[in-house]
N, C-alpha and C positions, 0 to 999 in steps of 0.2 A: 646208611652210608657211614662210614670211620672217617670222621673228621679232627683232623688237628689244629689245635689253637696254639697260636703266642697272644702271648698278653691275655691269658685267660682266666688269670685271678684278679683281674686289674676290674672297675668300674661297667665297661664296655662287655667285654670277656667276659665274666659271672652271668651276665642276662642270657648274652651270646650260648654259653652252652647249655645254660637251663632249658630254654626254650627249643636248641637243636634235641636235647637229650629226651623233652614234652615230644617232640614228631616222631623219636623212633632211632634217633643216630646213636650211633657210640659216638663219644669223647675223649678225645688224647690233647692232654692240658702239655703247655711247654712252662717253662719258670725258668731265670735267670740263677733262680735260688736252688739249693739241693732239698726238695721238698717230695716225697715221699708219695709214689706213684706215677708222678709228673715226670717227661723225658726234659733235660736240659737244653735249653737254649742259647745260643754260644754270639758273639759276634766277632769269635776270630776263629771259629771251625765251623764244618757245612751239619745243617742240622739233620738228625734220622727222623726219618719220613718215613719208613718202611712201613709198611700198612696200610698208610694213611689215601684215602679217596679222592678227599678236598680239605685243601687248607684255609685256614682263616689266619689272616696273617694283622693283628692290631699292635702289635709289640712296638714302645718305642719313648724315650725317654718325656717327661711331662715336658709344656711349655709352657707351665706354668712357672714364673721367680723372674728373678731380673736376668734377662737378657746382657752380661756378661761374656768378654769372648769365647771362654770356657764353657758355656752356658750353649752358649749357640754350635759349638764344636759338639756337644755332646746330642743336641737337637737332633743334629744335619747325621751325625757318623751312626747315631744308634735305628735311625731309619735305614740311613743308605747302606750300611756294613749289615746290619740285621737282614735286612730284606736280600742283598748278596747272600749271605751262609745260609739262608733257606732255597734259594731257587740253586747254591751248589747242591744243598740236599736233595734236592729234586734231579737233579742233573746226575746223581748217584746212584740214586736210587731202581732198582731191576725192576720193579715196575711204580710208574708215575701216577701221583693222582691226575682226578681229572678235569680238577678245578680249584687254581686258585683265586680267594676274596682277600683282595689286599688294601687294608683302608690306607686313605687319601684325606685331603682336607680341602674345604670349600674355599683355604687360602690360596687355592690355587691360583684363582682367577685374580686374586690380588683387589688393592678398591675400588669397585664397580660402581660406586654413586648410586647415581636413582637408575643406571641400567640396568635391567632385566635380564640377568644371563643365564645361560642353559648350559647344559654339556657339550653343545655346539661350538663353545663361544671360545677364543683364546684362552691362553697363559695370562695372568699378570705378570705385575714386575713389584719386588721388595722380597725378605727374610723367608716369608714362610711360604710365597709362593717357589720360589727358589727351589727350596726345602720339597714342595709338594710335588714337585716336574722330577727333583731326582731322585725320590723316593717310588715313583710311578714307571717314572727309566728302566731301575731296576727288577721292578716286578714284571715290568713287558718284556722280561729276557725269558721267563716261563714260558713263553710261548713256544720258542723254539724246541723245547721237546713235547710239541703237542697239549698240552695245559690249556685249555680256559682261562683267561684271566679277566676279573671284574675288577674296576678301581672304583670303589668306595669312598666318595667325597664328602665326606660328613662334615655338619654342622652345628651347629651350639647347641649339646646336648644337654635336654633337660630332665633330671631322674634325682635320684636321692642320691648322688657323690658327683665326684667330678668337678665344676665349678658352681655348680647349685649350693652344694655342703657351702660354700664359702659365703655365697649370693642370702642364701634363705635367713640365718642369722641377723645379716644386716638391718633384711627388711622386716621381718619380725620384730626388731628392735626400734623399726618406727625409725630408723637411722638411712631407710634409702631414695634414691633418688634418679632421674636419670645425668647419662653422662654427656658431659658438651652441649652440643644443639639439643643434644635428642633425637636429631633429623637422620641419623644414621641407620639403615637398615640390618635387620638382624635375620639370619635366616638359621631354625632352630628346628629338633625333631625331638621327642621320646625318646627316650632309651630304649624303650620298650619295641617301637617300631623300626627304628634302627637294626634292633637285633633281628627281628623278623624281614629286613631286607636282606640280612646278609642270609638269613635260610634261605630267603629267596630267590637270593643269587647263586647261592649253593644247587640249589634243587631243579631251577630252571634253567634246561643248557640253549636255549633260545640268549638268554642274557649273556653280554660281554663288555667290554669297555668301561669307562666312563659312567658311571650311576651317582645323580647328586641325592647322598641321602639324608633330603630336607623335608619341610613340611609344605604345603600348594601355595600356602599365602605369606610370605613375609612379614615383618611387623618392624615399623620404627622404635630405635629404645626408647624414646618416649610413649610409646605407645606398651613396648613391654615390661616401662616400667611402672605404667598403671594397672594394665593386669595385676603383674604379681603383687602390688600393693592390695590389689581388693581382693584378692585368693586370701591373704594372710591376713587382715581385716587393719590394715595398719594404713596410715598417710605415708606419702613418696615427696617430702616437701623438704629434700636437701639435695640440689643438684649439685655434683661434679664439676667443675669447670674443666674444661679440654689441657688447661696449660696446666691445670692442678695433678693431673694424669699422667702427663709427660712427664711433670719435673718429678714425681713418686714413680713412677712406672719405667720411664728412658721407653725404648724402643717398646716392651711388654704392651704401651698404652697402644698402638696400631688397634690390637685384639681387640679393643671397646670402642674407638674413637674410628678407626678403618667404616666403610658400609658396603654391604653384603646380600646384594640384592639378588640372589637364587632360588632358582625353580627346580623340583626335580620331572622335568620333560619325561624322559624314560621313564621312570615309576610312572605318571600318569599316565603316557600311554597303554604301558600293561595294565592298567586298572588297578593298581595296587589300592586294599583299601585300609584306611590309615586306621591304628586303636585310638591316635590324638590327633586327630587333626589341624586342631588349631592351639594358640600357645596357654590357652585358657582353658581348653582339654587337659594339657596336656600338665601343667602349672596347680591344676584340683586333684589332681591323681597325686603329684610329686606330696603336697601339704595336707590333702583332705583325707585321703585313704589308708584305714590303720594299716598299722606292720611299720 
């Protein structure tokens, strides 16, 4: 299959197409930048598609830094205006792929507490679920020229960049801790198998909708923040305080102090089988494994 990516030099992307390119696909990279091979990605022109089979659609500004109104302006427009100029591409294009994988965020459901939510379950309410209903809006308009579409809810990914790069440091340095309670739940997956849902989703046209791609069993940040403390051989004996979060973070601190109690139903049902299944898997791979 001729698969195209956005955001496919980005953390996510790199895995993403190593692993479609292992099974046998061709790859067609998008870049914001004028980079040499790659077709441009636009967010104020419809993007060229021609070719392409199935899309993989991850493009979209970090949310990571302070949450600033500028900040959140550029969150909301580079999902929702991105994700628009691809499905005009597709709407142009003389003949359409036949599936697109449009990730999503597990902010959808917004803070779930200690409930147990599925792909089932509602919408939240705050920023980035907000963000995640309109960025999903707009990739359900694919549909209408026949497309496939999978929304990809991804969750705290754990790999070598991303926010691990920023995490592993800390704790290595014997300087980490959990944050607030602790009590808040974290729902996290590999990089590695993340990428491998999305071929999954790619490759299997049984699949549609809604896919949360997390790992079976959740974990309290206190609880992931002894993990990672015993992966990296260090103590975790400087906690966070909640109000220390807020007042450094503003609105940013939700992303740590929020809880996030997801399951991915669908994956388990198809039997999907995990390379990390748990965050202690998956946390010895990130620190132990050279390269």
């Amino acid at each position: 299959m001729i698969i195209g990516i956005t955001g496919g030099t980005g953390f996510i992307g790199e895995v993403a197409a190593r692993q479609l390119r292992e099974r046998g696909d061709e790859v067609i990279l998008f870049s914001r930048r004028e980079l040499m091979g790659m077709r441009r990605y636009s967010l104020s022109k419809p993007l060229d598609i021609s070719g392409c089979e199935g899309i993989v659609h991850l493009a979209g500004e970090s949310i990571v830094g302070l949450w600033t109104q500028e900040k959140r302006r550029k969150i909301l427009e580079s999902r929702v205006e991105g994700t628009r100029r691809l499905v005009e591409g597709i709407a142009e294009a003389s003949v359409k792929p036949r599936v697109l994988v449009s990730a999503s965020a597990i902010g959808f459901y917004g803070n779930t507490g200690d409930r147990i939510t599925d792909e089932a379950s509602p919408a939240g309410t705050g920023f980035l679920s907000g963000v995640a209903q309109a960025w999903e809006e707009e990739a359900l308009k694919a549909e209408a020229f026949g497309v496939r579409v999978v929304r990809i809810r991804i969750g705290f990914v754990l790999g070598r960049g991303g926010a691990m790069r920023l995490i592993g440091p800390v704790f290595r340095a014997g300087l980490g801790g959990r944050l607030g309670s602790g009590r808040q739940w974290m729902s996290c997956i590999a990089v590695e198998d993340l990428a491998s849902m999305i071929g999954e989703s790619l490759h299997n046209e049984t699949i549609n909708g809604p896919m949360n791609a997390v790992m079976p069993s959740p974990v309290t940040n206190a609880e992931f923040t002894q993990i990672l403390a015993r992966v990296v051989h260090r103590p975790a004996m400087l906690p966070v305080p909640a109000w220390s979060s807020r007042l450094l973070l503003g609105d940013l601190s939700s992303l740590l102090l929020d809880s996030q109690r997801i399951v991915p139903a669908r994956f388990t049902k198809l039997g999907y089988a995990y390379q990390s299944p748990t965050v202690q898997d998956a946390l010895e791979r990130v620190f132990r494994l050279p390269g």
